[in-house]
C-alpha positions in Angstrom: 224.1 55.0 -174.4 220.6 55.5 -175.3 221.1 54.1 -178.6 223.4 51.4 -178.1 220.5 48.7 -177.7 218.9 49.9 -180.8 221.9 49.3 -182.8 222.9 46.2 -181.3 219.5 45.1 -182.3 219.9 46.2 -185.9 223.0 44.9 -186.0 225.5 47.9 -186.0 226.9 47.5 -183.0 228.1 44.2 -181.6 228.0 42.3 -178.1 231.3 40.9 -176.4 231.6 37.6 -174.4 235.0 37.3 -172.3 235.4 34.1 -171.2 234.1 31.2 -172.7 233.4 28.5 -170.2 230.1 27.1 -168.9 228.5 30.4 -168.2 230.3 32.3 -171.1 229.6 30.1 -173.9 225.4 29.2 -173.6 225.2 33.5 -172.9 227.5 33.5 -176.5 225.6 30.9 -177.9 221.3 32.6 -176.9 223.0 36.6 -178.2 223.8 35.3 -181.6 220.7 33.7 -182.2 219.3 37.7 -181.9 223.0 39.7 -182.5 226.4 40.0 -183.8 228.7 38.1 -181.1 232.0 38.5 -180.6 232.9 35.2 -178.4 236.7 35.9 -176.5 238.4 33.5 -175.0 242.4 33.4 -173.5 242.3 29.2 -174.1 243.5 29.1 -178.1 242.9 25.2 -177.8 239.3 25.4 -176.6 238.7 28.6 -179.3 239.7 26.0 -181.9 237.4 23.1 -180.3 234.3 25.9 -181.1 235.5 26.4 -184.7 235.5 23.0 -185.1 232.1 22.3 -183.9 233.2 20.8 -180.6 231.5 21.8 -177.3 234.1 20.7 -174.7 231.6 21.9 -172.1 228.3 19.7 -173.4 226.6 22.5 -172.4 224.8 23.0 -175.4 226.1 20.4 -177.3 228.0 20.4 -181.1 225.1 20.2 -183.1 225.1 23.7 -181.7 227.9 24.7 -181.6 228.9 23.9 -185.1 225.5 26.4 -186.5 226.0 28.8 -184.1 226.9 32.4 -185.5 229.5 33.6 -182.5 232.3 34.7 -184.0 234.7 32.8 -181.8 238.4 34.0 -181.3 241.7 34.3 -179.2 242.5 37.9 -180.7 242.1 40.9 -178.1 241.7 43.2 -180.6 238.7 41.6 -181.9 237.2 43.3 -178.5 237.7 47.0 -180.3 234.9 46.0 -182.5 232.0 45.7 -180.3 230.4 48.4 -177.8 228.7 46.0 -175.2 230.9 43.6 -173.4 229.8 40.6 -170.9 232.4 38.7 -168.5 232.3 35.6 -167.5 235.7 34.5 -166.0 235.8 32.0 -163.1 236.2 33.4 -159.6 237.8 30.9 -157.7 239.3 30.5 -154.2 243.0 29.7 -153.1 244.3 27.2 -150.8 243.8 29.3 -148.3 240.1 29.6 -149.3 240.4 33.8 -149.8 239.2 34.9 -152.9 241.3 34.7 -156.0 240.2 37.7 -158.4 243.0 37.1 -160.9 241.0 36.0 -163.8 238.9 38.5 -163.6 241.3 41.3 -162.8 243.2 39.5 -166.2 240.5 39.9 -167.8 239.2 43.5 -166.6 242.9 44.4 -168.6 242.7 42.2 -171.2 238.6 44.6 -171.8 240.6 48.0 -171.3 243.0 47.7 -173.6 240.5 47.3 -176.0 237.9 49.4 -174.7 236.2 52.6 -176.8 234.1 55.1 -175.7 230.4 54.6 -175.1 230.7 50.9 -174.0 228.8 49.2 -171.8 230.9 46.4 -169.6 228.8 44.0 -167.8 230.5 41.6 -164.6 228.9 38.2 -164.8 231.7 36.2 -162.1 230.6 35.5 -158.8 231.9 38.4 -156.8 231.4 39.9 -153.2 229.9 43.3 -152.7 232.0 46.0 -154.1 234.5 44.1 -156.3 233.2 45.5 -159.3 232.9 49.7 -158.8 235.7 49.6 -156.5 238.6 46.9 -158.5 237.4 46.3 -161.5 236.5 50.0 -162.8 239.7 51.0 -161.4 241.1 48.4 -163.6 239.3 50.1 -166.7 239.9 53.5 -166.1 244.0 52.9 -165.4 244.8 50.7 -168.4 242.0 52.8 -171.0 242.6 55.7 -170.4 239.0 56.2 -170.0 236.9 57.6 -167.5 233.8 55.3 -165.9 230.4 57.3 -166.1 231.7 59.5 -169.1 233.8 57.6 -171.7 231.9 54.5 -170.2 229.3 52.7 -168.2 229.7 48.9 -165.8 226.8 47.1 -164.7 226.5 43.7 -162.8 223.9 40.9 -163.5 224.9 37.3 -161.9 225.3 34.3 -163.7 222.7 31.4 -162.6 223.5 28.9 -165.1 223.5 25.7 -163.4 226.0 23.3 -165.6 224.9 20.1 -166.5 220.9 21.3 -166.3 219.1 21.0 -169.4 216.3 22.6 -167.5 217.4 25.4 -165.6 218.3 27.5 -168.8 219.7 30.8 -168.8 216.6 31.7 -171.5 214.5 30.2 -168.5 215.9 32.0 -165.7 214.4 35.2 -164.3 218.3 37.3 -164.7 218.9 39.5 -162.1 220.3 43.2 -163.3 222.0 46.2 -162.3 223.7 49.5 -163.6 225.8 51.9 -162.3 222.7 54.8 -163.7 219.0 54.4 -164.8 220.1 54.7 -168.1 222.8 52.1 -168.1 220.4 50.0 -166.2 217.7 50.2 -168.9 219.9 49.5 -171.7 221.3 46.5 -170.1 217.9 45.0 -168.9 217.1 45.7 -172.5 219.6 43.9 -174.0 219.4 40.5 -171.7 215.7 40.5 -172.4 216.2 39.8 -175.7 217.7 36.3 -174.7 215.7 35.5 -171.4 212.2 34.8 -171.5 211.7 34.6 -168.1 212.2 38.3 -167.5 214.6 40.3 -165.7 214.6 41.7 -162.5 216.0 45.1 -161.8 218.0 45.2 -158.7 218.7 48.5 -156.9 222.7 48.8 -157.7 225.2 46.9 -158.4 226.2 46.0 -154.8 222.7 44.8 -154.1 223.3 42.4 -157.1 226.5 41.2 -156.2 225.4 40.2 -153.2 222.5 38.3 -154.2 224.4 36.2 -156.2 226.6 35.2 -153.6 223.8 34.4 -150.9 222.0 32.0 -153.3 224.6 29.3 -152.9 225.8 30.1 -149.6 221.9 29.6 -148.8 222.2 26.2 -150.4 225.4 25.6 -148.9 223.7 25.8 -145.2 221.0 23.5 -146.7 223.4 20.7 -147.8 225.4 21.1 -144.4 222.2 20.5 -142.4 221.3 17.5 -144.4 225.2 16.0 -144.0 224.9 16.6 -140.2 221.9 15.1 -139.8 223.7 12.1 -141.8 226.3 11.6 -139.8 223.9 11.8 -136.7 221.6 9.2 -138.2 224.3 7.3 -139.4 225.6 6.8 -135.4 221.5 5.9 -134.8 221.6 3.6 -137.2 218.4 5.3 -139.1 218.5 5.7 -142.9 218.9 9.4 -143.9 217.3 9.2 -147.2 214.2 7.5 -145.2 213.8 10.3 -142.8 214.1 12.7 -145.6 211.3 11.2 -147.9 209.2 10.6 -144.4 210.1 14.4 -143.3 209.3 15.9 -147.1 205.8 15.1 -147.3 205.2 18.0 -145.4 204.3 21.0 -147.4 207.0 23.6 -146.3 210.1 20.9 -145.8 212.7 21.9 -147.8 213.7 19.5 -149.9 217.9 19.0 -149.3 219.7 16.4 -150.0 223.6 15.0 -148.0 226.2 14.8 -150.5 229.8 16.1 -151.7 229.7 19.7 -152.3 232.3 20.7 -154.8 232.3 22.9 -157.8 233.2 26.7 -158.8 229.6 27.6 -156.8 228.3 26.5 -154.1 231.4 25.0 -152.7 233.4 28.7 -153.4 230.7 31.5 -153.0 229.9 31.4 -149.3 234.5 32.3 -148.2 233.7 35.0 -150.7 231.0 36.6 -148.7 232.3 35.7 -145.2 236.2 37.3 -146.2 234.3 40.6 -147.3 232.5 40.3 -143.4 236.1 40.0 -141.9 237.1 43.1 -143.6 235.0 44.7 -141.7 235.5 43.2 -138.7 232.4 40.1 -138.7 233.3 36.9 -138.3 230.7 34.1 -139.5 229.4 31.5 -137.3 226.6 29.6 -139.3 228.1 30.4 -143.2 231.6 29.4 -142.2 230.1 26.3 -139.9 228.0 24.6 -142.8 231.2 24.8 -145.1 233.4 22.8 -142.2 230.7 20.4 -142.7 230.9 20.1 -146.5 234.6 20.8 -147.1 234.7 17.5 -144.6 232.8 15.1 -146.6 234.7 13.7 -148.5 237.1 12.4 -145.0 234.1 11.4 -143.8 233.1 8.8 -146.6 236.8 7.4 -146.7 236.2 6.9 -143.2 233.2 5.0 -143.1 234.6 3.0 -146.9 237.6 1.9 -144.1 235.4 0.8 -141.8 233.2 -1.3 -144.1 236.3 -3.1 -145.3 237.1 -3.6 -141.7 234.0 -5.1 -141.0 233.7 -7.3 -144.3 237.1 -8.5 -142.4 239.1 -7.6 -145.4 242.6 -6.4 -145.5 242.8 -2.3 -145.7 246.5 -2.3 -147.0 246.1 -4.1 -149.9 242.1 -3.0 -150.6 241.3 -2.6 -154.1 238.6 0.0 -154.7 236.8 1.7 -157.2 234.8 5.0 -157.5 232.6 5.6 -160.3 232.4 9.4 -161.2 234.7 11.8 -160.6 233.3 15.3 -161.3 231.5 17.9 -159.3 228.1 16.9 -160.2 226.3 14.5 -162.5 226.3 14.8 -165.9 228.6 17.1 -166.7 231.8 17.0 -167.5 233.6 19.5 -164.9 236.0 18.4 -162.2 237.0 21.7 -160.7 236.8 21.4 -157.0 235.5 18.0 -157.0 235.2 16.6 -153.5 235.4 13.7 -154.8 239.5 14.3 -154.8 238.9 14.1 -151.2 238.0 10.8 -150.5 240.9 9.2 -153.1 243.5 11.5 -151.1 242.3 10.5 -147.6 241.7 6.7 -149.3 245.4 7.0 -150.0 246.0 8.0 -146.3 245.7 4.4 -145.6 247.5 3.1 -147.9 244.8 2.8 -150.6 245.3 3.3 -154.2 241.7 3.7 -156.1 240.8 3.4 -159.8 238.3 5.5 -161.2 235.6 5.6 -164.0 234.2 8.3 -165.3 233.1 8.6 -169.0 231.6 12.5 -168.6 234.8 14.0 -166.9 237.1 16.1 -168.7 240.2 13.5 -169.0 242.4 16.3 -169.5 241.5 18.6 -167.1 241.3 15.6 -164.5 244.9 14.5 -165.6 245.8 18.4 -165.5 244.5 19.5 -162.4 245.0 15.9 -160.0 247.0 13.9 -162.4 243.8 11.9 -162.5 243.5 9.2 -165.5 240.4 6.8 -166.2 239.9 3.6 -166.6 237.3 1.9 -168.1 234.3 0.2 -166.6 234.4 -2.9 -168.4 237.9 -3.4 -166.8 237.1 -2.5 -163.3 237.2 -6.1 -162.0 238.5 -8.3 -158.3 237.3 -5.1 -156.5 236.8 -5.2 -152.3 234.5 -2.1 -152.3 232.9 -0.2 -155.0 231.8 4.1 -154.3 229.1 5.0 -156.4 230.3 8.9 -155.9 228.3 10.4 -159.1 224.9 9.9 -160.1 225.7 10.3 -163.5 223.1 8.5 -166.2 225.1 5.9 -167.5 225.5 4.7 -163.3 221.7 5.3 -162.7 221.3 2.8 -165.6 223.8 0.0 -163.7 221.8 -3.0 -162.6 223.3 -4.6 -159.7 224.3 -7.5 -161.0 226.6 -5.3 -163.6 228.0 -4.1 -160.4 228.6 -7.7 -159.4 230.9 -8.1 -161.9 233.4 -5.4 -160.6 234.1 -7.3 -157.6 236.2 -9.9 -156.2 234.3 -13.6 -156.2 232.7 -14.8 -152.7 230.1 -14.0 -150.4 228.4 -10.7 -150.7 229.0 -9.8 -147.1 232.7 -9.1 -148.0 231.6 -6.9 -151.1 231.5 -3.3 -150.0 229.2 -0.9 -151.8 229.4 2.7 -150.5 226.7 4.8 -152.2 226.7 8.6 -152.1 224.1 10.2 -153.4 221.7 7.0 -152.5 220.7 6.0 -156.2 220.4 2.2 -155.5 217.7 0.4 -154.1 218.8 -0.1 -150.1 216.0 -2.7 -149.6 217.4 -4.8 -152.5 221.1 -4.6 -152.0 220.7 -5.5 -148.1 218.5 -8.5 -149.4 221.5 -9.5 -151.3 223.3 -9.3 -148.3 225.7 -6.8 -149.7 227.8 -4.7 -147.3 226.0 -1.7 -147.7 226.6 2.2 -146.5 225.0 5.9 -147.9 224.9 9.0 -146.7 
């Protein structure tokens, strides 16, 4: 192991990436510019989309993608060729919101079977404490034949790419590491320094990094709750919560949250995967498991308050035509797994409500995949009763209001209803307009 940076440096040894999503694919992507790269991905059609030049993701974008060295395949055995392995498989949650580690128990087997002595394999999915030294290594030893802390090494460091952040970089993250040994931990914090200026920190073991990852966003998850409780208790005042929020953050120590949907493979999955591990062992979580209630009820709550709008601009709820603009997890990027956004078109449809939808970041074909979701475009969203701003994507932050004019029906403003989520347009103008105005 002592060598294995060394020769990854000088290029006789290569690194592995297994799964090339959001977090795989950038971590591919910052190696190659150093090392060899071996980028692995199940997904055939999104292996050719790389090959091609194409970043599905838009994570770094194609004029990237199409100069970058990885050498991008579908092939397992491809993995026999390089000695330092990174995985970065999704770790979702099922409908029963318990922890789903098939993809990365898929691809712990997918690793072993191609696995040679003196690797290094490094867990970069969102995990709770334990999952990798006590299912994953299993995993590895049973289907490799080899033996952990002899034929091989694991270590943990957390992913903290945010998608959609041209910012917040993993070269411009401080990357939390672990190993199982000192050794294996040097090598490792070694070889990630090479690609992350901001530094590494060290953690004490694996567990301890596991389960800072998984508080990060269950820490922002309480923070999101708080600010959509104290929106729906402002909302019943009759006070503007964005207001109170820019009145209450001049103070220096005010934590600066924001209400909103909280969706996605992070924040809106991490917390059940630390509060199942607490059940094990016989805890049960009061404030983690109350600030997801909160958020997982959201989206109800804005179909709510959207029927209640059309009430009061006296229009008919049956036969309500209403659009939502933006359909993914977050602005600017194109993911829609675990949008909350889902939400509010199923409970819309509760009252008998069909919605169209614009979006021109999502992923159409994971939309149409995963909801049987299809687009339409803005320019044909027209004779509309309420409009949802539900994604503060660019091309909406752009929108003057008289383009949003145009989507709706003709007549007074007072029967136009314009719900706006994440609070992007001007309240003081729109009420001037006399619009029939709601936000969180």
């Amino acid at each position: 192991m002592v060598n294995l940076y060394t020769k990854i440096v000088n290029r006789e040894e290569k690194i592995s990436l297994i799964g090339l999503g959001y977090v795989g694919m950038p971590i591919a992507v910052a190696f190659a510019k150093k090392v060899d790269v071996i980028g692995f991905d199940v997904n055939e059609e999104k292996i050719n989309l790389y090959k091609q030049g194409i970043d599905p993701t838009k994570e770094v974008g194609n004029d990237v993608i199409s100069t970058t060295t990885v050498d991008f395949t579908c092939d397992e055995m491809r993995l026999k060729e390089a000695k330092f392995h990174i995985v970065a498989v999704p770790t979702p949650v099922r409908d029963d919101k318990t922890p789903d580690l098939f993809p990365v128990e898929a691809a712990s087997r997918t690793l072993a079977r191609n696995l040679t002595k003196g690797s290094i394999v490094v867990y970069e999915s969102t995990v709770f404490p334990g999952v990798t030294e006590e299912i994953c290594v299993p995993i590895l030893e049973e289907v490799s034949g080899l033996k952990c802390g002899v034929d091989f090494k694991v270590g943990y460091s957390p992913e903290r790419i945010n998608p959609g952040d041209k910012v917040h970089r993993l070269e411009t993250i401080v990357k939390v590491v672990s190993g199982m040994d000192e050794e294996t931990l040097d090598t490792i914090a070694k070889i990630y320094e090479l690609v992350v200026d901001a530094g590494v920190h060290r953690a004490q073991s694996i567990k301890v990094a596991e389960a800072a990852k998984v508080i990060e966003n269950s820490q922002r998850d309480i923070n999101i709750a708080f600010m959509n409780e104290l929106s729906i208790i402002f909302n019943k005042m009759g006070i503007d919560t964005k207001a109170v929020l820019e009145a209450a953050g001049t103070k220096w120590n005010f934590l600066k949250f924001s209400p909103g949907l909280v969706g996605g493979h992070c924040i809106g999955v991490d917390p059940y995967y630390l509060t199942y591990k607490a059940e094990q062992l016989g805890y049960h979580s009061q404030i983690i498991l109350s600030g997801r209630r909160i958020n997982d009820n959201m989206g109800k709550y804005v179909a709510e308050n959207v029927v209640k709008n059309l009430i009061k601009a006296d229009k008919s709820i049956k036969q309500a035509q209403i659009a939502l603009l933006g359909f993914t997890f977050k602005e600017n990027c194109p993911d829609t797994r675990n949008t909350k956004v889902i939400d509010i078109v199923n409970e819309l449809k509760e009252y008998g409500i069909n919605s169209v939808i614009v979006d021109p970041v999502a992923d159409q074909e994971e939309a149409l995949h995963e909801y049987g979701i299809n687009f339409v475009d803005i320019n044909e969203v027209r004779n509309m009763d309420a409009i949802i701003v539900a994604v503060s994507h660019d091309e909406f932050l752009k929108l003057k209001i008289e383009e949003i004019d145009l989507m709706f029906k003709k007549g007074n403003n007072s029967s136009k209803v314009l719900v706006d989520i994440k609070g992007i347009l001007n309240r003081q103008e729109v009420e001037t307009l006399d619009y029939n105005y709601w936000r969180l």
